[in-house]
ZADO-1210 file (C-alpha; in nm, 4 decimals, padded with zeros to 6 digits):
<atoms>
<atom x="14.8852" y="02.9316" z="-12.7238" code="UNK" pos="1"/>
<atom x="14.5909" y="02.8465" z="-12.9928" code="UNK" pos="2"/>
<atom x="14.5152" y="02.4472" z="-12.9954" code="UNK" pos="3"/>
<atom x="14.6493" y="02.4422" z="-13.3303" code="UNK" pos="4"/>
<atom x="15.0304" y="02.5589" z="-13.1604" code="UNK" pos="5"/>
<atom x="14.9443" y="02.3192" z="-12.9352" code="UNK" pos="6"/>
<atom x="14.9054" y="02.0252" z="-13.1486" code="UNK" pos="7"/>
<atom x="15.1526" y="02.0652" z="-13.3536" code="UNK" pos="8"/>
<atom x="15.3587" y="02.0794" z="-13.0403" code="UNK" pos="9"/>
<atom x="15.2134" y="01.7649" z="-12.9523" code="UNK" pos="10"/>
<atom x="15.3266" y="01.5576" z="-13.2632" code="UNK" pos="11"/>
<atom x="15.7067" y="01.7496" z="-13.2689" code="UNK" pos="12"/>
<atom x="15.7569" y="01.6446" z="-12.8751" code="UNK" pos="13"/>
<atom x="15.6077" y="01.3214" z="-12.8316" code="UNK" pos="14"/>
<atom x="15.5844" y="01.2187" z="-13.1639" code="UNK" pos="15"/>
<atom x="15.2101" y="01.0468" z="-13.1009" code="UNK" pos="16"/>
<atom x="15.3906" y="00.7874" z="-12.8199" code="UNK" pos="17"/>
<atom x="15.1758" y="00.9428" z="-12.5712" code="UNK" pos="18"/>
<atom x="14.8398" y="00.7663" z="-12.5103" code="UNK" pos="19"/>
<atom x="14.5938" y="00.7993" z="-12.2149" code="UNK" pos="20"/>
<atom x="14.5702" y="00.4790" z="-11.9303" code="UNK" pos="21"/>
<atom x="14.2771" y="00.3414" z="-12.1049" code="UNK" pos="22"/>
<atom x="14.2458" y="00.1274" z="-12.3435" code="UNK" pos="23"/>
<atom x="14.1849" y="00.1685" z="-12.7102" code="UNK" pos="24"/>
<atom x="13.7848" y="00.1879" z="-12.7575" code="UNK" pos="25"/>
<atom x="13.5748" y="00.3277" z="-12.9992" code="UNK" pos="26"/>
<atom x="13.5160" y="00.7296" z="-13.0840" code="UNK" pos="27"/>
<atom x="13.3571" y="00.9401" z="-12.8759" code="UNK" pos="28"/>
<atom x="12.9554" y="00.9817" z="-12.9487" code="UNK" pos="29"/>
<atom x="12.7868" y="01.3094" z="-12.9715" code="UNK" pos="30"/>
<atom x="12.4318" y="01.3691" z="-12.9133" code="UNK" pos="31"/>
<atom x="12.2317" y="01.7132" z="-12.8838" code="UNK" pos="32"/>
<atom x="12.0810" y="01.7424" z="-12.5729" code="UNK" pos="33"/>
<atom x="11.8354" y="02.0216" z="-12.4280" code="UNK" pos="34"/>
<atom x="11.8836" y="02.1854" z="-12.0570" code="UNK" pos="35"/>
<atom x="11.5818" y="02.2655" z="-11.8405" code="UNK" pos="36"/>
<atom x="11.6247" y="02.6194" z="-11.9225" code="UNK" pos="37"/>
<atom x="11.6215" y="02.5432" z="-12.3401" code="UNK" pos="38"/>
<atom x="11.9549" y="02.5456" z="-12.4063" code="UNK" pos="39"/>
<atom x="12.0655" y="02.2883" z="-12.6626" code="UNK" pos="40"/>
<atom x="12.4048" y="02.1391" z="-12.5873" code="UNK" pos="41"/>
<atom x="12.6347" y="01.8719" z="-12.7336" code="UNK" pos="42"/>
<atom x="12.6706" y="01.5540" z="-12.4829" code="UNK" pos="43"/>
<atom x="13.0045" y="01.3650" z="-12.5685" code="UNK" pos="44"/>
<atom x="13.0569" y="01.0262" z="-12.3837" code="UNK" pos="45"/>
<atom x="13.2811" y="00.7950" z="-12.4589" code="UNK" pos="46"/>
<atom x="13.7035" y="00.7412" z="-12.4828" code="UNK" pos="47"/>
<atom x="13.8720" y="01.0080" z="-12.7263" code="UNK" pos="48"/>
<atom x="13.9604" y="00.8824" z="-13.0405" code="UNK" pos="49"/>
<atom x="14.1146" y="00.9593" z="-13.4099" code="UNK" pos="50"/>
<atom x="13.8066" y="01.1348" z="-13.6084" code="UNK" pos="51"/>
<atom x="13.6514" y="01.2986" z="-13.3259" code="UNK" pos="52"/>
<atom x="13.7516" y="01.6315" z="-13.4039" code="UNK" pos="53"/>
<atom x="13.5410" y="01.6313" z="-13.6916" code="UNK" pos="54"/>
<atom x="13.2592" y="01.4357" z="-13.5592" code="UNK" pos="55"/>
<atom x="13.2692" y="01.7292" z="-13.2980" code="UNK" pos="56"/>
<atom x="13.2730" y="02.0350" z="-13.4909" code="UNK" pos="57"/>
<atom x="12.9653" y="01.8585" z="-13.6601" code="UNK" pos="58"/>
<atom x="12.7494" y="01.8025" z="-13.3675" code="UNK" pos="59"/>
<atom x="12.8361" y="02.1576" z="-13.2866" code="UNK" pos="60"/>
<atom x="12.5950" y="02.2649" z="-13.5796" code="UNK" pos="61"/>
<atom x="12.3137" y="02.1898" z="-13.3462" code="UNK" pos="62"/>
<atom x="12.4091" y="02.3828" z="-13.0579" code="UNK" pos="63"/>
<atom x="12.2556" y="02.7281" z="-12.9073" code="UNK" pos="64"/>
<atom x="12.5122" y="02.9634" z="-12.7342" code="UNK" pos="65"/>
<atom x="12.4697" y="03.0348" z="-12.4380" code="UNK" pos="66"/>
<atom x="12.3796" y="03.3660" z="-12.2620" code="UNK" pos="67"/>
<atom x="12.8042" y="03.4635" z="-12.2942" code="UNK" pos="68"/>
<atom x="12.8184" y="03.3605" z="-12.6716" code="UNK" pos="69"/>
<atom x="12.9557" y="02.9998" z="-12.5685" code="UNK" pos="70"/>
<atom x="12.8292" y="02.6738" z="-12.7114" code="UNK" pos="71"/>
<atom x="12.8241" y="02.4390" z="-12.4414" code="UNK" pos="72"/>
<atom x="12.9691" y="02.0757" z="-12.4367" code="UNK" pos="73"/>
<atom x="12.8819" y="01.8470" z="-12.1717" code="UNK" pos="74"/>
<atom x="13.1505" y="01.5980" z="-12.1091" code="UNK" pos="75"/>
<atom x="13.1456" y="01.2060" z="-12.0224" code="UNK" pos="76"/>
<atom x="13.4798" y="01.0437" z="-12.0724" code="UNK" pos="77"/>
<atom x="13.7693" y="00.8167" z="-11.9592" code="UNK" pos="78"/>
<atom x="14.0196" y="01.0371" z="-12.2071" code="UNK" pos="79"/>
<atom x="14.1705" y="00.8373" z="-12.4742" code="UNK" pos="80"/>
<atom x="14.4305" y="00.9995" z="-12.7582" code="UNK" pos="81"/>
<atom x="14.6161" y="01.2654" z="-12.6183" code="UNK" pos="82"/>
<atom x="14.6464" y="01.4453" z="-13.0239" code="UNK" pos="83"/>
<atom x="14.3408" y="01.4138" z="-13.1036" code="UNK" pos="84"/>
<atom x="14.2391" y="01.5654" z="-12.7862" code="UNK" pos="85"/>
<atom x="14.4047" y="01.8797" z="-12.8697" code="UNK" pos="86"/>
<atom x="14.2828" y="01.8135" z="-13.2422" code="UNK" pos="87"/>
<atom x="13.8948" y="01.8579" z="-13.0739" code="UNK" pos="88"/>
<atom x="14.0352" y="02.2071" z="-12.8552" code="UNK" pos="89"/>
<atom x="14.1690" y="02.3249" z="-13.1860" code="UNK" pos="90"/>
<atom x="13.7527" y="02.3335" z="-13.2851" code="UNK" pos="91"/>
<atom x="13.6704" y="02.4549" z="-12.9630" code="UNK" pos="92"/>
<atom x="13.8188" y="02.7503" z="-12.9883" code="UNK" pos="93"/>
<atom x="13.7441" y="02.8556" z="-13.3403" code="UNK" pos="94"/>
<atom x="13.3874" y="02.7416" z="-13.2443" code="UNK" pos="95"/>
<atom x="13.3922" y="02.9200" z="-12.8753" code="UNK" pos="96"/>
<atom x="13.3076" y="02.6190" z="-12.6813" code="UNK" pos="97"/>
<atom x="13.2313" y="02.5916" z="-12.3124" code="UNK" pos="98"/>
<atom x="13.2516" y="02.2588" z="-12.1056" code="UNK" pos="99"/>
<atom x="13.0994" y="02.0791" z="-11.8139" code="UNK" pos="100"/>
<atom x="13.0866" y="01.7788" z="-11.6159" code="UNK" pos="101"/>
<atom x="12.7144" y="01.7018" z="-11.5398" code="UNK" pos="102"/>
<atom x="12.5504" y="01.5073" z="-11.2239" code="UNK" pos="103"/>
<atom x="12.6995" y="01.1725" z="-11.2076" code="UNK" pos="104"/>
<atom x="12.9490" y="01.2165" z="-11.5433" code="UNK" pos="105"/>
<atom x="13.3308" y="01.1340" z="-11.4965" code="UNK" pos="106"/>
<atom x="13.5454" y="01.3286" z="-11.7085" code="UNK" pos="107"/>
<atom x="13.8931" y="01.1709" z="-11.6505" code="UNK" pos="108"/>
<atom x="14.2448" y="01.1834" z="-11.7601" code="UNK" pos="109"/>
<atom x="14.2972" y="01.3657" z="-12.1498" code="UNK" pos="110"/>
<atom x="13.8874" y="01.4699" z="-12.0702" code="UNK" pos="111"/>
<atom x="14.0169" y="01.6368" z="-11.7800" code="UNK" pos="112"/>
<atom x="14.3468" y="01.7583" z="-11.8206" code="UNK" pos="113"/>
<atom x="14.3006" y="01.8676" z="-12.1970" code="UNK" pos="114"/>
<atom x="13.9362" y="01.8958" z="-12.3003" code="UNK" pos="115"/>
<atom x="13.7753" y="02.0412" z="-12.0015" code="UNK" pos="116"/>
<atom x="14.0455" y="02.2833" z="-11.8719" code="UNK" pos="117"/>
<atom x="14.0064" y="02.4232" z="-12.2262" code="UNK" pos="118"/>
<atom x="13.6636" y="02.5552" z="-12.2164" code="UNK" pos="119"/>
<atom x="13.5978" y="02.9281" z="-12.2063" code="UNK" pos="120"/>
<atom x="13.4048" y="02.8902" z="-11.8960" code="UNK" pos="121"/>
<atom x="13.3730" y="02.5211" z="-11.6917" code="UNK" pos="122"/>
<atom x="13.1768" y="02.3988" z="-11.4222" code="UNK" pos="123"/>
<atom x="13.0882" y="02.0580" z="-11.2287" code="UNK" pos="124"/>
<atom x="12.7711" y="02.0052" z="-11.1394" code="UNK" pos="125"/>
<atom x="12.6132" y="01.8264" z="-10.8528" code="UNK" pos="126"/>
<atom x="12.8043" y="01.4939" z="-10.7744" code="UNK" pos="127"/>
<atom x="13.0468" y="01.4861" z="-11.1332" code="UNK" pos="128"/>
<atom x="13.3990" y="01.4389" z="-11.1045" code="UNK" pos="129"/>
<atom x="13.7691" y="01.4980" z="-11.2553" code="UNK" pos="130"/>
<atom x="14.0342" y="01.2612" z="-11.2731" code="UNK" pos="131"/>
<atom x="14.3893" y="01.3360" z="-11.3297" code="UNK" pos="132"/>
<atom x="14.6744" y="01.1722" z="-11.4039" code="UNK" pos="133"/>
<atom x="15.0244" y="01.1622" z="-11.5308" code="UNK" pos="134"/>
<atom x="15.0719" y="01.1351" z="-11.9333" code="UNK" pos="135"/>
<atom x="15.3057" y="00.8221" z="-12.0099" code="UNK" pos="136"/>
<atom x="15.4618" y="00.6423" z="-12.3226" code="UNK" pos="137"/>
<atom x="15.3078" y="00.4009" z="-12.5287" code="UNK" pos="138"/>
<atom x="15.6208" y="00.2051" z="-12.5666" code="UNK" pos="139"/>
<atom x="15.7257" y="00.1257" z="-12.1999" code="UNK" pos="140"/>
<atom x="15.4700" y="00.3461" z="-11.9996" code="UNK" pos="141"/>
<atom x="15.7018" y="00.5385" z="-11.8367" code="UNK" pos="142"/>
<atom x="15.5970" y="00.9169" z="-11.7169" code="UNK" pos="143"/>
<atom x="15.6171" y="01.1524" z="-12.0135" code="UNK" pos="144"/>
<atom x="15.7789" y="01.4955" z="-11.9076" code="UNK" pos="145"/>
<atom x="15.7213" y="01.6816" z="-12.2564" code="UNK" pos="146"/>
<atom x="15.3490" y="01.5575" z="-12.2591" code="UNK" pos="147"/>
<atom x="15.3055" y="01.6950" z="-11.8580" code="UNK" pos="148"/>
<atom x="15.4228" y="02.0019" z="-11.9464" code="UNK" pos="149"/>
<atom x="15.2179" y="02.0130" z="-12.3108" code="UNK" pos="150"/>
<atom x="14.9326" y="01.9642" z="-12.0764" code="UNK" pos="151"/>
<atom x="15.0158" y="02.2359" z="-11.8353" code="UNK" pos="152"/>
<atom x="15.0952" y="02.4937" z="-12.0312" code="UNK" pos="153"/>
<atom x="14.7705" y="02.4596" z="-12.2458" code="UNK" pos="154"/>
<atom x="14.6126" y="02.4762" z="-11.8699" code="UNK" pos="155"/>
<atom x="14.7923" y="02.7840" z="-11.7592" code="UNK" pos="156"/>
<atom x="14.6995" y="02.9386" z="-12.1158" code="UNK" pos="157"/>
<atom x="14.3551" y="02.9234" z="-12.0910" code="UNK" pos="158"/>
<atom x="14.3753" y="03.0183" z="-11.6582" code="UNK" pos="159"/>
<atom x="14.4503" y="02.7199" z="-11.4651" code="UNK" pos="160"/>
<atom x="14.7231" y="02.8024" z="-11.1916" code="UNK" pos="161"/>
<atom x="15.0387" y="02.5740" z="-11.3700" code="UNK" pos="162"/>
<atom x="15.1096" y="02.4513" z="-10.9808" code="UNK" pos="163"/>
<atom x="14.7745" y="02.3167" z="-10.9588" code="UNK" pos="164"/>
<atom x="14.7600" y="02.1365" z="-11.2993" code="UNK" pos="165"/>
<atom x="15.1541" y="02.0110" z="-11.2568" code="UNK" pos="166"/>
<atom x="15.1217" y="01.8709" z="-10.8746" code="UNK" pos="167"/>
<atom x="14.8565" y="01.6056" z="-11.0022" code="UNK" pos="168"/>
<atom x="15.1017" y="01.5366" z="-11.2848" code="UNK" pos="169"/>
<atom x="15.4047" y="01.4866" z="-11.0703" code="UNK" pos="170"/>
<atom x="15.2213" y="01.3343" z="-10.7773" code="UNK" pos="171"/>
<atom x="14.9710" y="01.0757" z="-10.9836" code="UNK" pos="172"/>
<atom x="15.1226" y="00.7706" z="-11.1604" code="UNK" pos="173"/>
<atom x="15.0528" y="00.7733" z="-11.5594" code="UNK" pos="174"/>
<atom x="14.8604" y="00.4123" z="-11.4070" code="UNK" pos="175"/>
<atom x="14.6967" y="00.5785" z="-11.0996" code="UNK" pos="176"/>
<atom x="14.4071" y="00.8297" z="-11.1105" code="UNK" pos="177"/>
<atom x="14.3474" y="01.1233" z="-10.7930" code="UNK" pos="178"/>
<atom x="13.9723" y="01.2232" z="-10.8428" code="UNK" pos="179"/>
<atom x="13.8263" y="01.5311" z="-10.7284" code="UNK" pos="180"/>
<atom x="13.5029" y="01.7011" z="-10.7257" code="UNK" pos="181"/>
<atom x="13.3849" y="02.0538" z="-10.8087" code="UNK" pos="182"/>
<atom x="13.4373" y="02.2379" z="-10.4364" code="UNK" pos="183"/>
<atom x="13.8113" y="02.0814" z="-10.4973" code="UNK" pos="184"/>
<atom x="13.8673" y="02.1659" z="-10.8491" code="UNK" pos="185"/>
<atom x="13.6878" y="02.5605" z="-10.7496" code="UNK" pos="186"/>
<atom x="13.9607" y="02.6024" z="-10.5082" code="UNK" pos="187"/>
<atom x="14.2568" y="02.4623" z="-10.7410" code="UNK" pos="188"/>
<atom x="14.1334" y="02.7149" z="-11.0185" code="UNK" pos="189"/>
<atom x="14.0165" y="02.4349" z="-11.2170" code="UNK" pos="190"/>
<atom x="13.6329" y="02.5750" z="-11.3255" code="UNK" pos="191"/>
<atom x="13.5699" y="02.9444" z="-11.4562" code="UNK" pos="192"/>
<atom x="13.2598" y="03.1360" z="-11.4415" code="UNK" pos="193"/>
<atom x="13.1326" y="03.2614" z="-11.7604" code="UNK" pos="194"/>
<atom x="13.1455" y="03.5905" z="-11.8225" code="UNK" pos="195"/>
<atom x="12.8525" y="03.7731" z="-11.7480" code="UNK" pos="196"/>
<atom x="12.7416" y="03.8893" z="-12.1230" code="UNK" pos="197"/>
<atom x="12.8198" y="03.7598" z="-12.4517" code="UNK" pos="198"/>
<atom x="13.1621" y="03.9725" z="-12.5830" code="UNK" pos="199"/>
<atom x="13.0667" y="04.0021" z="-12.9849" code="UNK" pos="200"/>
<atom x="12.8147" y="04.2136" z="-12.8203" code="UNK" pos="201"/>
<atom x="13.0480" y="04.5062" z="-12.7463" code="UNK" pos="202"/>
<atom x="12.9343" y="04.4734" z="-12.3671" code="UNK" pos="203"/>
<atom x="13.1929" y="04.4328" z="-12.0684" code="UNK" pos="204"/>
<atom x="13.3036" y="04.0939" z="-11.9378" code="UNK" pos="205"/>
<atom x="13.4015" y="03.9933" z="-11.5810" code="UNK" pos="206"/>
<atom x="13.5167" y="03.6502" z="-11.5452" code="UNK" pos="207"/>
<atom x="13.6765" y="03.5194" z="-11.2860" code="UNK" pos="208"/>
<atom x="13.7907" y="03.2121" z="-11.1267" code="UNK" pos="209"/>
</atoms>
């Protein structure tokens, strides 16, 4: 299902009650950043908020794909608005947009669960982490079953086993966080290699897992 689907899922099932655990904050910040190898990426740090769609595809101007045809987007975040998270996958994918959790970045709840798990290919590097949690309410902060499973299936979509995705959603308290790191989240089928050449070049692809 294409982020667009998803979102307009989003705003039919839980009718924008659905929020994050963290508190409102300001948007998201983007900043171009260059990798050892050359590699411009887009850095975005901060809680997820209304505008940052946009503000992403526009940072996105400045990024170099990578040796798969992916611009890559580096990922700092406590989550924040669960719609406007799907609002930014929506631009991923018409913009073909890898993610990443650097050394020492936390990329928690909607960062996780929505933004991250939507790249083409994802990795954690060195010491970075996931956090995952259960979606819940605004009004009375109970668990939010049509939000989980908005969550999942945009997972399972895009190759996350839906066990994997759904037993931190079941299991972790919409007011609770389980962290994990990138030798857990390999084995759960939460990263994805990129594919080994860029497809708009006609070549083969193998990616896996």
């Amino acid at each position: 299902m294409r982020g667009s689907d998803l979102l307009l899922a989003a705003w039919l099932t839980v009718s924008l009650l659905v929020v994050a655990v963290v508190p409102r904050a300001e948007a998201m910040t983007f900043s171009t950043v260059t990798r050892a190898d050359g590699l411009r990426i887009v850095l975005a740090e901060g809680s997820v908020a209304d505008g940052d769609a946009e503000r992403l595809r526009v940072a996105l101007r400045s990024a170099d794909r990578d040796h798969a045809g992916f611009k890559v987007m580096a990922l700092d975040s406590p989550g924040g608005a669960i719609v406007e998270a799907f609002a930014m996958v929506d631009v991923m994918d018409r913009e073909k947009v890898a993610t990443v959790v650097r050394p020492g970045a936390a990329c928690a709840s909607a960062c996780a669960q929505v933004l991250f798990l939507s790249g083409g290919h994802r990795t954690i590097e060195g010491n970075g982490r996931l956090g995952l949690h259960a979606c819940h309410t605004a009004g009375d902060r109970t668990r939010s079953v049509a939000c989980n499973e908005l969550i999942a299936r945009n997972a399972v979509a895009r190759g996350t086993p839906y066990g994997s995705i759904m037993v931190f959603l079941h299991l972790t308290g919409p007011t609770q966080m389980t962290w994990m790191g990138s030798e857990e989240a390999h084995y759960l089928g939460f990263t994805r290699k990129a594919p080994e050449t860029d497809p708009s070049r006609g070549s083969q692809v193998r990616a896996s897992l």
